[in-house]
C-alpha positions as CSV (number, residue, x, y, z in Angstrom):
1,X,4.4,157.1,-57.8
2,X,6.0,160.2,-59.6
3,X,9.2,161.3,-60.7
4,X,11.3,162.2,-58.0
5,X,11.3,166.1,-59.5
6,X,7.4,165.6,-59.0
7,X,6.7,165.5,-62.9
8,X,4.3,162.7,-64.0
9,X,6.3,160.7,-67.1
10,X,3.6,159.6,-70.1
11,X,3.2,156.6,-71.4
12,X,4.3,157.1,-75.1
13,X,7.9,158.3,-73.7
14,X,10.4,157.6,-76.0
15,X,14.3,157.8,-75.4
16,X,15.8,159.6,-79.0
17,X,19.1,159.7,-80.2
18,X,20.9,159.9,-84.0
19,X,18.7,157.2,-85.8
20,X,17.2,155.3,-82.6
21,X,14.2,155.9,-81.0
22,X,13.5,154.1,-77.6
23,X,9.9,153.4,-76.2
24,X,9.9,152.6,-72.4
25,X,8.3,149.6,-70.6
26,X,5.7,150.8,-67.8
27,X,7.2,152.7,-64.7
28,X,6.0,153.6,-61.5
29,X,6.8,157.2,-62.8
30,X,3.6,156.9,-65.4
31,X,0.9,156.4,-63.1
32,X,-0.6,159.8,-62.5
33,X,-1.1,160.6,-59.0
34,X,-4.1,159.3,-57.2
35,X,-5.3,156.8,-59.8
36,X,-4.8,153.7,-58.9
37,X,-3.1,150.6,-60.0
38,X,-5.4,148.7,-61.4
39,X,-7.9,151.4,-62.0
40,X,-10.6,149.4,-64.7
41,X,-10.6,152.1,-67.5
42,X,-6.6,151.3,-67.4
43,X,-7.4,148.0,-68.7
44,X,-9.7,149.1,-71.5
45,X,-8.3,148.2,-74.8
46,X,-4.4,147.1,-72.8
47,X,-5.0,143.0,-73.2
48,X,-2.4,142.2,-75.9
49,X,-2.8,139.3,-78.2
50,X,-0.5,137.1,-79.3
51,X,-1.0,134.6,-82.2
52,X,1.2,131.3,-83.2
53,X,0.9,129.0,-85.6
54,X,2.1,125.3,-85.5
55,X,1.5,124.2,-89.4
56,X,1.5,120.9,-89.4
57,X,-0.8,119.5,-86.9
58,X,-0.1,117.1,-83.5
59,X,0.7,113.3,-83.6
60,X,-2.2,114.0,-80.8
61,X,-4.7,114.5,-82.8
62,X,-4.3,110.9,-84.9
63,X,-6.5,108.4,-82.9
64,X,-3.9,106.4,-82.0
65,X,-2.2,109.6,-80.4
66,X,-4.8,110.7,-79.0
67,X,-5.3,107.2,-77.2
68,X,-2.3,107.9,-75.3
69,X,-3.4,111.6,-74.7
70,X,0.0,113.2,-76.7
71,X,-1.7,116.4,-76.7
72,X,-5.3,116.2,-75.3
73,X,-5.1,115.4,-71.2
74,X,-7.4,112.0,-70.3
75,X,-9.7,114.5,-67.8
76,X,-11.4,117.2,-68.3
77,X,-12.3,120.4,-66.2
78,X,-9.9,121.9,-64.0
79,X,-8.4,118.7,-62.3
80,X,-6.9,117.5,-65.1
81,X,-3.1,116.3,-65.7
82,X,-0.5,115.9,-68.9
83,X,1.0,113.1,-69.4
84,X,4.6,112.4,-69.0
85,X,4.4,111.6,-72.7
86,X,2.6,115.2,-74.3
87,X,3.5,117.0,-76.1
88,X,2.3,119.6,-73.7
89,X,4.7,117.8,-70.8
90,X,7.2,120.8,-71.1
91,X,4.8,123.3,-70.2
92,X,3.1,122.1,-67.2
93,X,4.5,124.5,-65.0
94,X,1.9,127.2,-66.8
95,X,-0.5,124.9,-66.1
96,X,-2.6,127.7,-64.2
97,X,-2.4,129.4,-67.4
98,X,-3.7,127.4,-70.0
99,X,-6.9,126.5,-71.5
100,X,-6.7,123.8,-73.6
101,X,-9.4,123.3,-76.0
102,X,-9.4,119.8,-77.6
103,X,-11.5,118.9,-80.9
104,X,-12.7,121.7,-83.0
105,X,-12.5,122.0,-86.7
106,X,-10.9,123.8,-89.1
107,X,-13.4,123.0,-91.8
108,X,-12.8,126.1,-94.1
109,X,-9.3,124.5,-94.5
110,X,-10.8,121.6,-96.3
111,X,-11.7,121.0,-100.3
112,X,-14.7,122.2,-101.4
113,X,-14.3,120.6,-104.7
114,X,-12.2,118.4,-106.7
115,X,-9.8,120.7,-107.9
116,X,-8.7,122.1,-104.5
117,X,-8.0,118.2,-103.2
118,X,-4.6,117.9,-102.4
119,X,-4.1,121.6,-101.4
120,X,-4.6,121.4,-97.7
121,X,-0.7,122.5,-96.9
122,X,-1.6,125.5,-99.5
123,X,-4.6,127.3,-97.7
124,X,-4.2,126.5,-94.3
125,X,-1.9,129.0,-92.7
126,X,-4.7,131.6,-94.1
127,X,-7.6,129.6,-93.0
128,X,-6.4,129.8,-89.2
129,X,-7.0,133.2,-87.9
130,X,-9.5,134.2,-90.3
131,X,-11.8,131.0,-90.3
132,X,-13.0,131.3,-94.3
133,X,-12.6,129.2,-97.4
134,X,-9.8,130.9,-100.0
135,X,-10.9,131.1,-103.5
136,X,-8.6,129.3,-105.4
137,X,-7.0,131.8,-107.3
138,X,-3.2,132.6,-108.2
139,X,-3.8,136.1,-109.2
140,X,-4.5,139.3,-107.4
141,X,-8.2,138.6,-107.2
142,X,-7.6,136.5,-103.7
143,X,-10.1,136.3,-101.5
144,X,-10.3,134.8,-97.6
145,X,-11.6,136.8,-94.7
146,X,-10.8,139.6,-91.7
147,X,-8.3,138.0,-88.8
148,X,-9.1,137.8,-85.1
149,X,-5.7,139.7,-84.8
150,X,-6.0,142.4,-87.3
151,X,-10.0,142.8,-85.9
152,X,-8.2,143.5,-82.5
153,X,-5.5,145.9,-83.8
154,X,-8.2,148.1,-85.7
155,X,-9.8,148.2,-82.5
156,X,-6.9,148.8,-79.8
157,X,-4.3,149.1,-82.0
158,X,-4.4,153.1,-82.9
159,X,-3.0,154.0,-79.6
160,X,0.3,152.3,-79.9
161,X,3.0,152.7,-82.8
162,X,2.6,149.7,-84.5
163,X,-1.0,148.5,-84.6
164,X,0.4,145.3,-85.1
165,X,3.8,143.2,-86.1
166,X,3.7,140.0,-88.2
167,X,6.3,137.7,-87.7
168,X,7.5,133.9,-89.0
169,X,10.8,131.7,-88.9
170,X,10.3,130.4,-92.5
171,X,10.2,131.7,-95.9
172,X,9.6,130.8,-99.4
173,X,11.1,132.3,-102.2
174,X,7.9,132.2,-104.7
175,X,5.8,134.8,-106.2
176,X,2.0,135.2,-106.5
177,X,1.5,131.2,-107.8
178,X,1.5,128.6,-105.0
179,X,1.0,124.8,-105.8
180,X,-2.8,123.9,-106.6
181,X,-3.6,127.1,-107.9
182,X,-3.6,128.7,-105.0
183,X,-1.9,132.2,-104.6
184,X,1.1,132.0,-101.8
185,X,-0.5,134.7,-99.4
186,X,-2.6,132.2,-97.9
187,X,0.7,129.9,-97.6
188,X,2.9,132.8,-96.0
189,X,0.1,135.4,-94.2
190,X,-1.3,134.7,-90.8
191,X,-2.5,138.2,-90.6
192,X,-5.3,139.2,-92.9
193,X,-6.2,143.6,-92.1
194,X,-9.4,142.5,-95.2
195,X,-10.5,139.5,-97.1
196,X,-7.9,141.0,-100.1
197,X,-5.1,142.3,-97.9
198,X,-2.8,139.7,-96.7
199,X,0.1,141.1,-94.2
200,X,3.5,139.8,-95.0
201,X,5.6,138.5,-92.3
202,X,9.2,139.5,-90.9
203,X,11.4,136.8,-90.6
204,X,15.3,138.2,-89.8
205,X,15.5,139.1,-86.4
206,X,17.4,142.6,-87.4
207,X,14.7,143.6,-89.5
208,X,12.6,143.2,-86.3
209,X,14.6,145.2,-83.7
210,X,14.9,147.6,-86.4
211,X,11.6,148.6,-86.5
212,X,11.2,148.5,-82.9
213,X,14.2,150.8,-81.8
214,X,15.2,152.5,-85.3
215,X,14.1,156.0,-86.1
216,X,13.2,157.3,-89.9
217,X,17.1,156.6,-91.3
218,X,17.6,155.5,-94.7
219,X,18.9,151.3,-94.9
220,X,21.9,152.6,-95.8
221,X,22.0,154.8,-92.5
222,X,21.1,152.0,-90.1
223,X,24.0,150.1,-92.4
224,X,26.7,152.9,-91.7
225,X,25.6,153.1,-87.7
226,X,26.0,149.7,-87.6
227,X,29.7,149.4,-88.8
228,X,30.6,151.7,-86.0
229,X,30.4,148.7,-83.9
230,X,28.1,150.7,-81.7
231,X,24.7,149.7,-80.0
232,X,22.0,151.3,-80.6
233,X,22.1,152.0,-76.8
234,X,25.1,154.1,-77.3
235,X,23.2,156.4,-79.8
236,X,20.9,157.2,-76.6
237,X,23.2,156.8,-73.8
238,X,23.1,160.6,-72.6
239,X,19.1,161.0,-72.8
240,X,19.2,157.6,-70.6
241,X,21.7,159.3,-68.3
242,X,19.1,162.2,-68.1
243,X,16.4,160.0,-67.6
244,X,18.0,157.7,-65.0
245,X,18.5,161.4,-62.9
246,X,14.6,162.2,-62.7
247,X,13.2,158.4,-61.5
248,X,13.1,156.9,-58.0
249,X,15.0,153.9,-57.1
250,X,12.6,151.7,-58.4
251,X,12.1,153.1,-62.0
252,X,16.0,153.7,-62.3
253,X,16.6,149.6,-61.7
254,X,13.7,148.9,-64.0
255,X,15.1,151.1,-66.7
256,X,18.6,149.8,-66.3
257,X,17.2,146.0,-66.9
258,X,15.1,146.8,-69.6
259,X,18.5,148.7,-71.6
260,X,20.6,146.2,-70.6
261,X,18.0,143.4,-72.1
262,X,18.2,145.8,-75.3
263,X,21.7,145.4,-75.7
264,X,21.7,141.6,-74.9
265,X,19.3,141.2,-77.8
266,X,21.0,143.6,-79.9
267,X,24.3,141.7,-79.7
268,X,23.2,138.2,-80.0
269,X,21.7,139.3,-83.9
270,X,24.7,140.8,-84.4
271,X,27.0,137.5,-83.7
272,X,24.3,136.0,-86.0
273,X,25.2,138.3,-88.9
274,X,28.9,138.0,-88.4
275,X,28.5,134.1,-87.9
276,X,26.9,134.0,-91.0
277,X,28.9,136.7,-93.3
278,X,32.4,134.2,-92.2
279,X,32.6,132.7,-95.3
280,X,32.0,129.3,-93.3
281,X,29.5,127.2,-94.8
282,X,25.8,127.8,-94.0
283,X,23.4,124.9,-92.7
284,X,21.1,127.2,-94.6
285,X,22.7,128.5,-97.5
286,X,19.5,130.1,-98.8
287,X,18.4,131.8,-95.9
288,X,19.5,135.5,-95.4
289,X,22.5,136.2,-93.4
290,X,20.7,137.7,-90.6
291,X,18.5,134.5,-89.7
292,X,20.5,132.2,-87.5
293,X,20.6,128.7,-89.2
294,X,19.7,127.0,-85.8
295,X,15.8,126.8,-85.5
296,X,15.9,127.1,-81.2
297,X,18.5,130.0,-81.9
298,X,15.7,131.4,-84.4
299,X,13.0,131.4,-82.0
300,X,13.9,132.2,-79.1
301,X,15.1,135.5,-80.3
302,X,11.8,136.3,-82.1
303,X,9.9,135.7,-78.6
304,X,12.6,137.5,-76.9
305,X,11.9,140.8,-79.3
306,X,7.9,140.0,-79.0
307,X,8.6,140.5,-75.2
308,X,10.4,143.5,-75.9
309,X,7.6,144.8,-78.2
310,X,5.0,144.2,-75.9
311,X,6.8,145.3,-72.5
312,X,7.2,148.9,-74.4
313,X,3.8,148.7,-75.7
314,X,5.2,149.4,-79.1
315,X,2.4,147.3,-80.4
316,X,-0.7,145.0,-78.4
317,X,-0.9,142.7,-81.1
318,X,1.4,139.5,-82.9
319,X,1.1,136.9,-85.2
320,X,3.7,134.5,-85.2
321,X,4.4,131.6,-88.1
322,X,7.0,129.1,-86.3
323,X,7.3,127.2,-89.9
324,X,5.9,126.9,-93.0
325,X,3.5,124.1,-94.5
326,X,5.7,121.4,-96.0
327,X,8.9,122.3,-94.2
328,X,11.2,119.5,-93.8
329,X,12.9,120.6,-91.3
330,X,14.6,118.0,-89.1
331,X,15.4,118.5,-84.9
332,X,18.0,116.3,-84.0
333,X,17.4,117.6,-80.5
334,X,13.9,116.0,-80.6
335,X,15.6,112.2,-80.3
336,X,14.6,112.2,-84.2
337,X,16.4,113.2,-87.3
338,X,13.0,112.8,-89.6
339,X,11.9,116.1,-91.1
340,X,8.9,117.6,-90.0
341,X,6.9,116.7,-93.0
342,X,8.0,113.1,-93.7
343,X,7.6,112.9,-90.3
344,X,3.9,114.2,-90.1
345,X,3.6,111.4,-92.7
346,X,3.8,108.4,-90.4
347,X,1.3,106.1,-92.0
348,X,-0.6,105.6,-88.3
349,X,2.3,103.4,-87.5
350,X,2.9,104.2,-83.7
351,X,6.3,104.2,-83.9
352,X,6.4,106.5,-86.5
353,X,3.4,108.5,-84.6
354,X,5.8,108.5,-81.6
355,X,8.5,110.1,-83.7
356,X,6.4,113.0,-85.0
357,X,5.8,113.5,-81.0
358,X,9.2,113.8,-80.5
359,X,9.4,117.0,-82.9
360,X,6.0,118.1,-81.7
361,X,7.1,117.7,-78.2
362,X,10.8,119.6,-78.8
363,X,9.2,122.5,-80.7
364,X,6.4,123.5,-78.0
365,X,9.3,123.4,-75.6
366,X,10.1,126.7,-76.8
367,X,6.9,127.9,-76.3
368,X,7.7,127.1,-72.4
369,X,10.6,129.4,-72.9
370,X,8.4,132.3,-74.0
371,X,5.7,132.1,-71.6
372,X,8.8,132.3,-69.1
373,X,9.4,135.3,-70.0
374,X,6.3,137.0,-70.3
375,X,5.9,135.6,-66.7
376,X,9.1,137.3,-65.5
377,X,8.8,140.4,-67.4
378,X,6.7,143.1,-65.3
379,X,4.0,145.6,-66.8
380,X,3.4,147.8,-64.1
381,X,1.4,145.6,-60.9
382,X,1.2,142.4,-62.9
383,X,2.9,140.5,-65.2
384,X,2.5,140.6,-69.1
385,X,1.7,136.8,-68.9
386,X,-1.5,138.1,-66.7
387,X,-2.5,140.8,-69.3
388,X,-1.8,138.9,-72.0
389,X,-4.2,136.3,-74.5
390,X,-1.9,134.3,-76.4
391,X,-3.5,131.8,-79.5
392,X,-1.4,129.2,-79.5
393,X,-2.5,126.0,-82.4
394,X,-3.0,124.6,-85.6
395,X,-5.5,124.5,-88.8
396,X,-3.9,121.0,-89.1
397,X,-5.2,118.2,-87.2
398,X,-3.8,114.8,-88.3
399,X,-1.6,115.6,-91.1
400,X,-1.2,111.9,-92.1
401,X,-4.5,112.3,-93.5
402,X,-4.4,116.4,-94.4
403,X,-7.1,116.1,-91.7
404,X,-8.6,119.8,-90.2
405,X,-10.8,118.0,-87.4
406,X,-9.5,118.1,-83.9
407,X,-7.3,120.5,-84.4
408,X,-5.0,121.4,-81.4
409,X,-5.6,124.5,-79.8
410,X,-4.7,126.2,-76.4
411,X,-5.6,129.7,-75.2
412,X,-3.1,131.1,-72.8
413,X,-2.5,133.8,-70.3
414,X,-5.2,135.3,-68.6
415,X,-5.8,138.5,-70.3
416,X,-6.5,141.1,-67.4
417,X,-8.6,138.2,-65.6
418,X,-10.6,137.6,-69.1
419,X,-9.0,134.1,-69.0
420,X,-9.7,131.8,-66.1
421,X,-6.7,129.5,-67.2
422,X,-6.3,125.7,-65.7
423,X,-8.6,124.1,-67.4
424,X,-9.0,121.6,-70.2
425,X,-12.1,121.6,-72.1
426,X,-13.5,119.0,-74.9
427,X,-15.5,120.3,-77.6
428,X,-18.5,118.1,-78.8
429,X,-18.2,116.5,-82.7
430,X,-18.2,119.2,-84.8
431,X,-17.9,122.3,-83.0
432,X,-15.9,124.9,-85.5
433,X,-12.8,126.5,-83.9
434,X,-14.6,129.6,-84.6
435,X,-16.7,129.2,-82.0
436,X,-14.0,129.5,-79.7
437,X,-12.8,132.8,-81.3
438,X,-16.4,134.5,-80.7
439,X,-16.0,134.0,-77.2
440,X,-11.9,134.6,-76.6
441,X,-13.2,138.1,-78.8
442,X,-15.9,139.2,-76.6
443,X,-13.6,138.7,-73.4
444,X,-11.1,140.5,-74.7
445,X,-14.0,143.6,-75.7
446,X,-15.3,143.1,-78.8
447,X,-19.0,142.8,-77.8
448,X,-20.1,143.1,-81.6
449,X,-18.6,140.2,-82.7
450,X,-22.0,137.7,-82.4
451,X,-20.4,135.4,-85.3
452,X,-16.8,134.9,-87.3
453,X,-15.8,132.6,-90.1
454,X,-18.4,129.4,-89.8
455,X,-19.5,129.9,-86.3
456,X,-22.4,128.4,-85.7
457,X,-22.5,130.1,-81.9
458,X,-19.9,130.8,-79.2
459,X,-17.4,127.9,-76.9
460,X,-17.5,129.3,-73.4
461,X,-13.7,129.2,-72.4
462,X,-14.8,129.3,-68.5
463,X,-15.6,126.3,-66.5
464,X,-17.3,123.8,-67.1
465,X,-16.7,125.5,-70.7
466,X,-18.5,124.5,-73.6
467,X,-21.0,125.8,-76.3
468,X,-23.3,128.7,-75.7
469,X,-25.7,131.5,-77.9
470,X,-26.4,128.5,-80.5
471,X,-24.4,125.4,-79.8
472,X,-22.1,123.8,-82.0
């Protein structure tokens, strides 16, 4: 379809007004005429991947855990079912669009020699995506590897305005020296663009939106525009008027939704920052005033601007840090008031296992709530939930033991039919989770990529799944 005046609308349309700049989600409007919907060079490049880290591992993943299958279904293959007591039990509805991949390593997370014992919480967030062994350093001479994301974003990433976003729930307040000699980029970066360029990660939700919908103003310009008590819809309110003129009926509902979500988002991080600015005390006195002190608050507006930042094709690729190594956070809402850490400590007591479910189990819930969204939320004829490959897992296995075999991991989505999706597949003893990147990277077109980290070959991630080009 076309604009009603007959124009064809591009892609990279922005909506522009005093310090806010507006990129659309896909209308009818930007299809050119006679090219079809799902014409294949479309999809080229367009598969957007999303990246999440879980630090600290899965009560699952401890023998006893697994036992009772609190991450890892009993079956495997396509028939398979999650327990009532999974972690995984909140998100069986996406069932069709999960492919759970139980008991690869993280081995590059692990000591190499006595002095790098004990460090496990230290190296790991880096050792995730990339798949290499740190050198233990605290100075500027750090060393790990290239990231699945940031390989994707060199590749596909030039054609949208931010080749990629890096984004995490927790900070810490240290410089270049983490614990064990190691320095604190491979504590607090996901995202690695070279083996000596770490990417750091947003964490305020403000900061975020600002970068999505701000334009080239000064701090102290999006400051001033912000004590006008005016959205930034306002600032672009006439060129959405003029816009809303030129589409069919269609386009003009889709345009009003995706504003009005704007807003919505725009005016929960400001209740946030006026919540926190009171003068009331803080559950998180530390934190900046634009991070909401209640984790489930936190979250869910990070995967609501992710949404947002994908749905405008602002960017096709995200790393996401939902909390950092040694947090002790505590969930009430789990049914537990441990904190995550002493909790992850359980002494493979069951009881105590069950308890570390209990957070495990109330923090993937909010995963649920994201893949909702990118369910509901349209890109043109399919959803981005379809067109989407999102890495959802840990470098962590059983963190009673600072143990990186058996990891959990789950690939999700099914990335312009890359992903089959529905099926649970067990990788034999040893199999390197880096295996399973070389294959998820080929689907999603890099056919160069033959090896990564310590692959010793590639995981098929199709049915009946398992190890190909080298075995494990």
């Amino acid at each position: 379809m076309e604009f009603i005046t007959g124009k064809h609308l591009p892609r990279r349309t922005f909506i522009r007004g005093a310090g806010a700049a507006i990129a659309l989600p896909f209308l009818d409007a930007m299809v050119p005429a006679g090219r079809p919907w799902r014409d294949p060079t479309r999809l080229v490049g367009t598969t957007r991947l999303v990246c999440i880290e879980e630090s600290m591992g899965s009560a699952g993943s401890n023998r006893w855990g697994d036992s009772q299958h609190l991450f890892s279904p009993e079956q495997v293959g396509r028939d398979f079912e999650i327990a009532p007591t999974s972690q995984l039990a909140s998100l069986q509805e996406f069932q069709d669009y999960m492919t759970i991949i139980s008991d690869t390593d993280c081995r590059m997370a692990e000591a190499y020699n006595a002095d790098e014992i004990g460090g496990d919480h230290d190296r790991s967030t880096g050792v995730f995506l990339t798949q290499s062994h740190p050198k233990q350093t605290q100075g500027s001479d750090f060393f790990l590897g290239t990231s699945i994301d940031q390989l994707h974003a060199q590749r596909f990433g030039r054609d949208t305005a931010l080749p990629s976003l890096e984004l995490c729930l927790e900070g810490i307040d240290r410089g270049g020296g983490c614990a064990y000699n190691y320095h604190c980029a491979y504590t607090t970066s996901l995202a690695w663009a070279s083996p000596n360029q770490p990417l750091p990660a947003i964490r305020e939700p403000r900061v975020v939106f600002e970068r999505l919908f701000g334009s080239g103003d000064s701090p102290e310009d999006r400051a001033a525009r912000r004590r006008t008590d005016r959205s930034m819809i306002d600032w672009v309110a006439s060129e959405v008027a003029r816009l809303r003129r030129e589409l069919g009926a269609v386009d003009r509902l889709a345009l009003d939704e995706y504003v009005t979500h704007i807003r919505e988002i725009e005016r929960r991080i400001e209740l946030v920052e006026a919540r926190n600015s009171s003068g009331e005390e803080r559950e998180m006195p530390e934190a900046p005033s634009g991070v909401p002190d209640d984790w489930e608050e936190h979250i869910r507006l990070m995967f609501d601007l992710q949404v947002l930042a994908l749905q405008s094709d602002l960017t096709r690729v995200i790393t996401f840090k939902t909390g950092f190594d040694q947090s002790n956070r505590s969930h009430p809402q789990s049914g537990t008031n441990k904190g995550v850490h002493g909790a992850s400590h359980h002494g493979n007591v069951p009881a105590d296992i069950l308890d570390f479910n209990k957070i495990n189990t109330y923090r993937t819930s909010q995963l649920g709530y994201f893949l909702a969204k990118m369910r509901d939320t349209m890109d043109g004829e399919a959803s981005l939930l379809e067109k989407t490959a999102i890495v959802w897992g840990s470098p962590m296995a059983d963190p009673n033991l600072h143990d990186h075999r058996r990891c959990p991991l789950i690939v999700m989505g099914h990335a312009n039919g890359a992903l089959e999706g529905g099926l649970h597949l067990r990788a034999p003893v040893g199999t390197p989770m880096a295996n399973v990147f070389v294959d998820l990277m080929q689907r999603l077109g890099h056919d160069e990529i033959d090896s990564f980290g310590d692959s010793t070959g590639k995981f098929d991630l199709s049915f009946p799944g398992g190890v190909r080009s080298g075995g494990a």
